[in-house]
N, C-alpha and C positions, 0 to 999 in steps of 0.2 A: 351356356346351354345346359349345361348338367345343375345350376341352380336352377335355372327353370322347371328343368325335367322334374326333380325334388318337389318344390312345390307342386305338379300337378300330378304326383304319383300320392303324395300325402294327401291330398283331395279324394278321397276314396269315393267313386262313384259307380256303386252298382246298377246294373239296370233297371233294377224295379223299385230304389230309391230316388223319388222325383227329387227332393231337397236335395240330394248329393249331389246327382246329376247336374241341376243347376247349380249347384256353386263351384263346379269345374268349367260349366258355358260360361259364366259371368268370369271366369278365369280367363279363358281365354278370349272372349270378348275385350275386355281391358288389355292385354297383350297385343291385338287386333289393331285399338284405337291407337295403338303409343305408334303405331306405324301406318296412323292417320285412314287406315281401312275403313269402309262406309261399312258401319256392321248392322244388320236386324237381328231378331231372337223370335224366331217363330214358335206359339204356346201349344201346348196340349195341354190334357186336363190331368192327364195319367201319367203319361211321359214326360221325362226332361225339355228342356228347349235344347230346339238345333238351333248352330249358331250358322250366318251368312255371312262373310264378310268378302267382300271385293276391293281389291287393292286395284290404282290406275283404271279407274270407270270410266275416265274420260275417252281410252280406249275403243269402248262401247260404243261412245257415239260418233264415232268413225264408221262404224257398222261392221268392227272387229267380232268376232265371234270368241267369247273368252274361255280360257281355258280351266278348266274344272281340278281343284285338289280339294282327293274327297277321305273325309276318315270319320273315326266314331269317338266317341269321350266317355261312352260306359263301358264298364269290365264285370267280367264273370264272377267276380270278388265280391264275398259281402262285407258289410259296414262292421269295421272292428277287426281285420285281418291283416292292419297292419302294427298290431301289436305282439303279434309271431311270425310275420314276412317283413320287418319293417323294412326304408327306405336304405341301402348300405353301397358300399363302395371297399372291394375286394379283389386282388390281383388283375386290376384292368377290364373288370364287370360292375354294374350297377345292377342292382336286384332290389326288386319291391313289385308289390300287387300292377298290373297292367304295363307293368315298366314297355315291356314288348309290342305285349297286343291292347292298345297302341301309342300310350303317349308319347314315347320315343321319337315317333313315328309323325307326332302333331309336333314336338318338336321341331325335328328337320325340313318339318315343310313350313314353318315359322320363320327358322334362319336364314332356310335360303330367300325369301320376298328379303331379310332384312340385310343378306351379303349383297342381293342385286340394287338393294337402294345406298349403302354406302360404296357400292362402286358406279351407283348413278346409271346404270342398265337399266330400258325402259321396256320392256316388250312391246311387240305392237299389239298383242291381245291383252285387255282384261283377264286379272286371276280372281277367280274364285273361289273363297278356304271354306267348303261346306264339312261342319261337325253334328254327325248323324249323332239320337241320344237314346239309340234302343237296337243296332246294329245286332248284338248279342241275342236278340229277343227277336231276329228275325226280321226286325226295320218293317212295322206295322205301321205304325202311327207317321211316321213320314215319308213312307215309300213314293206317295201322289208327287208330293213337292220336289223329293231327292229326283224322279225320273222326269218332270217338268223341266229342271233347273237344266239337267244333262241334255235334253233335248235342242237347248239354245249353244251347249258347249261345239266347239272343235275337238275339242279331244281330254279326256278323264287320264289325272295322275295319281293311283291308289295312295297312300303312305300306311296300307297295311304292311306288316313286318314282314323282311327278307326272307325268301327261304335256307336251306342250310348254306354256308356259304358265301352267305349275301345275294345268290340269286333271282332273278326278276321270275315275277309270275308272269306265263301269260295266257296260261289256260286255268279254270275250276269246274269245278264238277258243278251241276246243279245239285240244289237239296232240295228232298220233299219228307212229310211224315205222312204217315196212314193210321189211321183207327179202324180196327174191325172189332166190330162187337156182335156176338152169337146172341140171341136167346132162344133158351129151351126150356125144359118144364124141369120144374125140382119135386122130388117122391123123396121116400122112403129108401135109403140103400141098403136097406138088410130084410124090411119087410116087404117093398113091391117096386124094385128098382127097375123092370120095366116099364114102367109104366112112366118113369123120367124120360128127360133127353137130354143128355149132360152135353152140357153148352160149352167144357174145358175139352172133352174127349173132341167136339167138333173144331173147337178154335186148331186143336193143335194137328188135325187134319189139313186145314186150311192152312196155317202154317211150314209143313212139310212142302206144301204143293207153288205157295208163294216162294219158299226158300228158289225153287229152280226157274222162276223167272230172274233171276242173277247172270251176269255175264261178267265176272272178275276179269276173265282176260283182254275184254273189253272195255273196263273200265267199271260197267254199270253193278254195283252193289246193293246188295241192303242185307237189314240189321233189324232181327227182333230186338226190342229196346228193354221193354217193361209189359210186365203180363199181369192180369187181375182176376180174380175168380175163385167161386166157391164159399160156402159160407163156413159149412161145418163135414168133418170127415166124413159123416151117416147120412149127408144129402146131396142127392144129383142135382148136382150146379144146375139151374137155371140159366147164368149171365156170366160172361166172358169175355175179354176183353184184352186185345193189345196192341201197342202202337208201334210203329218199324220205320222208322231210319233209310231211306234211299239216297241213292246218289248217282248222277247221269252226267255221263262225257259231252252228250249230245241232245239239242231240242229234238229231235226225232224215236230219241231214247223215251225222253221225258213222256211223250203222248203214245208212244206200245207200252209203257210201262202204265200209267193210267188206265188206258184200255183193260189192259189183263188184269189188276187189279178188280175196278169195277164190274169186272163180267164175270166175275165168282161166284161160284153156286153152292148152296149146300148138300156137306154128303148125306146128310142124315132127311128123310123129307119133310120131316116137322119140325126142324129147325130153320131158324130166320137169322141173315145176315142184316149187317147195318153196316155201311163202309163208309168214311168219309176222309176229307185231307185232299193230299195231292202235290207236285211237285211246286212248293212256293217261291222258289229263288232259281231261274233260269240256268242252265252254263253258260261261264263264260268261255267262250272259245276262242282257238289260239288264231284266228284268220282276225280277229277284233285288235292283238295286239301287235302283231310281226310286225308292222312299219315303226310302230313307237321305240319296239326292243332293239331293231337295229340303229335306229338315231340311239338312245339310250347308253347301246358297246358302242357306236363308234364315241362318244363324247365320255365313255367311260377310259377309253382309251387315253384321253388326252389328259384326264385326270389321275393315270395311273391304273384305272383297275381293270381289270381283266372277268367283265361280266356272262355272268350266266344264263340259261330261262331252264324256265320247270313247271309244271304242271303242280296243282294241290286237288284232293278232294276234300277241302275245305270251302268253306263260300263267305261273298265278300258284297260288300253295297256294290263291285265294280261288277257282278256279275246282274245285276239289274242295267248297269251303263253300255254294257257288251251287249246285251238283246235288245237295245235299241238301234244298236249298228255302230254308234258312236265309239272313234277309236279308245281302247280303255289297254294303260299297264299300270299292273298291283306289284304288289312286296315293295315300293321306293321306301319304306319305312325301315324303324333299327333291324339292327344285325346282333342275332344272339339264339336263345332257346329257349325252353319250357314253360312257352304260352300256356295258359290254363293250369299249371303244375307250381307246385311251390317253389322252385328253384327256378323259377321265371330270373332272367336278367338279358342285359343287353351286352355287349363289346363297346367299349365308352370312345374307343380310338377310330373307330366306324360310324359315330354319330357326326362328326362333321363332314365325313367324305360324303355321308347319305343328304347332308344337306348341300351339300358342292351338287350333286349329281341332279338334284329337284332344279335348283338355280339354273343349272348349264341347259336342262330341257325347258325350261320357262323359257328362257333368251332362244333357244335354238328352236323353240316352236311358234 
């Protein structure tokens, strides 16, 4: 496993590197076929290919309903970072670029179809290994397909990474961005600054007033991200500009939050708002996974562990699988830390328990 894992951690595949990307699909497509899986490679022009592979299709035509393992094959990481994160092995941790978030994670859900084929375990459902190739980039380019495919599924097995612990996910917050851009008139600031309408002095108005549509102890957040404006000290801004970061426990959250957003008004009355964006990536909510997470501890039991759940406001492809209804649990993936952060690694003695744990829910569902 941990030769494998190496090679597809030294596959450096950024998101917005098509080449990369694909030469990690074709990576794992060839891993796919060696365990006789029917694979396709659906193209974009921009993005990577997602890879399809179905292990026991003949399933299917039973009129099985199969079951979905879904993860992603680009990372946050750009091309050339692993010649100062490179691939290592260190007191019982593997560390390198995506080691985490997630090839660990495609790993253990590799092994386990390949532990249930040499112990000859057959499920009565079709498995399904979909590898998203833009998840990081907010899964644009094959959202249509990814919620198609889940649509036919019985029930979605995330192999995004553990939470701390090794805890199962099985709630996320929704994510959205927002863009508000002001314009107003740009003068003179020392000769006739009247006569402006400084489009920073409004954004951060509007600002102030969006801050208290937030409910932390609810859950629901957000986040001035990046701000834009002004040209020169001596001129009232004309154009302003900046984007915020939300996050929602609940579909319900999602559309009062929109609402209040888009019903923004200007304080100033000759300034002009421009709002755009909106809540892209659904929550996934915890009523979508409770049945999974209790099959999950009870068969974690039998394998020794003693499983957790938890909530993230992080977002995941499973939170597009969860608003379709379809039953969806995430983190089946490695067990470790600092996703996105330089000291990203995994716990190398938890990568085959994580693949016991994928196997035992294949057979058990």
């Amino acid at each position: 496993m941990l030769r494998c894992l190496r090679q597809a951690v030294e596959i450096e595949s950024p998101t917005h590197s098509k080449q990369d990307v694909d030469r990690l699909a074709d990576f794992f497509a060839r891993e796919f076929r060696r365990d006789r899986a029917k694979v396709s490679m659906l193209q974009h022009p921009a993005a990577g290919k997602m890879v399809l592979a179905e292990f026991w299709p003949m399933q299917a035509k039973r009129g099985h309903k199969p079951i979905m393992l879904l993860g992603h094959i680009d990372t946050v990481w750009d091309r050339g970072t692993l010649a100062r994160m490179p691939f290592r092995v260190r007191g019982g941790r593997a560390f390198g670029p995506g080691i985490l978030d997630m090839k660990s994670g495609l790993v253990a859900g590799l092994w386990a179809i390949r532990a249930m084929g040499a112990l000859s375990v057959r499920p009565r459902s079709p498995v399904l290994f979909l590898l998203n190739s833009e998840e990081e980039a907010s899964t644009v380019a094959f959202r249509k397909e990814i919620m198609a495919e889940a649509k036919k599924a019985k029930a979605v097995l995330v192999l995004e990474p553990a939470a701390a612990g090794g805890a199962l996910k099985t709630a996320r917050k929704g994510v959205g961005e927002f863009r508000i851009t002001v314009r107003g008139r740009s003068a003179h600031a020392g000769i006739d600054p009247a006569a402006g309408v400084n489009a920073i002095s409004e954004l951060a108005r509007q600002i102030l007033q969006i801050e208290h549509f937030a409910r932390p102890r609810q859950g629901l957040t957000l986040n001035v991200g990046m701000m834009q404006g002004g040209t020169r000290t001596n001129v009232i801004p004309e154009l302003a500009s900046a984007a915020i970061d939300v996050r929602v426990p609940h579909l319900r959250d999602a559309a009062l939050l929109e609402r209040r957003i888009y019903g923004l008004k200007p304080f100033h009355p000759e300034a002009h708002l421009e709002i755009s964006g909106g809540v892209n990536r659904p929550p996934m909510e915890r009523i979508r996974a409770l049945a999974l997470f209790r099959t999950a501890r009870a068969l974690g039991r039998e394998l020794g562990m003693d499983l957790l759940e938890t909530s993230t406001g992080g977002g995941s492809d499973g939170n597009f699988t969860a608003a379709l209804g379809i039953p969806t649990l995430d983190g089946l993936g490695g067990v470790g830390d600092g996703a996105h952060a330089l000291g990203e690694h995994i716990v190398i003695r938890e990568l085959p328990r994580r693949a016991a744990l994928v196997a035992a829910l294949l057979a058990a569902l």
